[in-house]
C-alpha positions in Angstrom: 121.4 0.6 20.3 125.4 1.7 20.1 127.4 -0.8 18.1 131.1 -1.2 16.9 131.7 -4.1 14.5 134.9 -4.7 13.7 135.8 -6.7 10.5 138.8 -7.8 8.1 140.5 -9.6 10.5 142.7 -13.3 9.7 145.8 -15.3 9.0 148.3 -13.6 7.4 151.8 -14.1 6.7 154.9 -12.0 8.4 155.3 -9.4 5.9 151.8 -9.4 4.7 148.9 -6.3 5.0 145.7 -6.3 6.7 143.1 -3.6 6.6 140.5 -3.8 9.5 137.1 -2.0 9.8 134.9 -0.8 12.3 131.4 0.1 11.4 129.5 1.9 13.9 125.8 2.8 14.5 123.6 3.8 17.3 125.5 7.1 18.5 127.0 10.3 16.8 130.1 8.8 15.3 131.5 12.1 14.3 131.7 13.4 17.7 133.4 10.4 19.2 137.8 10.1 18.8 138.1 6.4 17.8 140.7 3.8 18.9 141.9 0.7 17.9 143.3 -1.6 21.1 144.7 -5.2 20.8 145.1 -7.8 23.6 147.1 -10.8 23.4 146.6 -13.7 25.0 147.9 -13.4 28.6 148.7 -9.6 27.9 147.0 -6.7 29.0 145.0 -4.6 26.4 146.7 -1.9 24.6 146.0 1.3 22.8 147.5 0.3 19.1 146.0 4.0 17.7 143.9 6.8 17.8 142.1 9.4 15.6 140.0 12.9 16.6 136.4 12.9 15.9 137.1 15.2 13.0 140.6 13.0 11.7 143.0 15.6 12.2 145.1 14.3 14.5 146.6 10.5 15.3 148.5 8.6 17.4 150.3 5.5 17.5 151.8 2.7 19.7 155.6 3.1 19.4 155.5 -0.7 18.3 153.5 0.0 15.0 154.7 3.5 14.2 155.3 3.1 10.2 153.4 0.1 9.9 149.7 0.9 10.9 147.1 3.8 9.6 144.7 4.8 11.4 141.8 6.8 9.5 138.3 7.3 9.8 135.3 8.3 7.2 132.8 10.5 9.0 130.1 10.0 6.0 130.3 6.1 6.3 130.7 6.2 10.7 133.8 3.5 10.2 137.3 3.6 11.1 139.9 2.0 9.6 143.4 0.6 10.3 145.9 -0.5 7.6 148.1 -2.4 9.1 151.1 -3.1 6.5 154.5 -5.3 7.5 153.1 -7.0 9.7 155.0 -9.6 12.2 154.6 -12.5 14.6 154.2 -10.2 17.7 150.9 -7.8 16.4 149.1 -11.4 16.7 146.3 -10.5 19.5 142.3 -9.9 18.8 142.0 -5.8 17.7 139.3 -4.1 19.1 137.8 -1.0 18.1 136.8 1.7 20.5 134.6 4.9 20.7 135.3 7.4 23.1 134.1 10.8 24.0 134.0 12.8 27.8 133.6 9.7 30.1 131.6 7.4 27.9 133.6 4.5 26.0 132.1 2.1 23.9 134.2 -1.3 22.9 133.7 -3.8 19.7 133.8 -7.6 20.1 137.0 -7.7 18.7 138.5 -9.5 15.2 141.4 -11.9 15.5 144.6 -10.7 13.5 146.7 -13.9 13.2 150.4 -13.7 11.6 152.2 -16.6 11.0 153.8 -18.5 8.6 
């Protein structure tokens, strides 16, 4: 049975750091690039970053280039994304995802919340 479940999400204040996890079971992590997509509320879902199955290469939203790192641990199949100065407008449940050829499989999501 494939799972993502995505932790370390909350309130936090503009300014502030959050690191979110993505623990995943049920399929060969390693082979799968991994995502992380956000979707705020009346906003379409969007790609926040990626990383390869093997962590060599990334990619990032323009909007959190600087702020957010994306990494992955192959040993303990989770993904990670720092997320550091954060603001106001990365409010939107983060969901993690798993990708590889045509199959894609998606977390339920964890809220990230900033706000003063």
């Amino acid at each position: 049975q494939v799972q993502l479940v995505e932790s370390g999400g909350g309130l936090v204040q503009p300014g502030g750091s959050l690191r979110l996890s993505c623990a995943a079971s049920g399929f060969t992590f390693s082979s799968y690039a991994m995502s992380w997509y956000r979707q705020a509320p009346g906003k379409e879902r969007e790609l926040v970053a990626a990383v390869s199955s093997a962590g060599s290469s990334t990619n990032y939203a323009d909007s959190v280039k600087g702020r957010f790192t994306i990494s992955r641990d192959n040993a303990k199949n989770t993904v990670y994304l720092e997320m550091n100065s954060l603001k106001p407008e990365d409010t939107a449940n983060y969901y993690c995802n798993a990708r590889r050829l045509n199959i894609r499989y998606w977390g339920q999501g964890t809220q990230v919340t900033v706000s003063s």
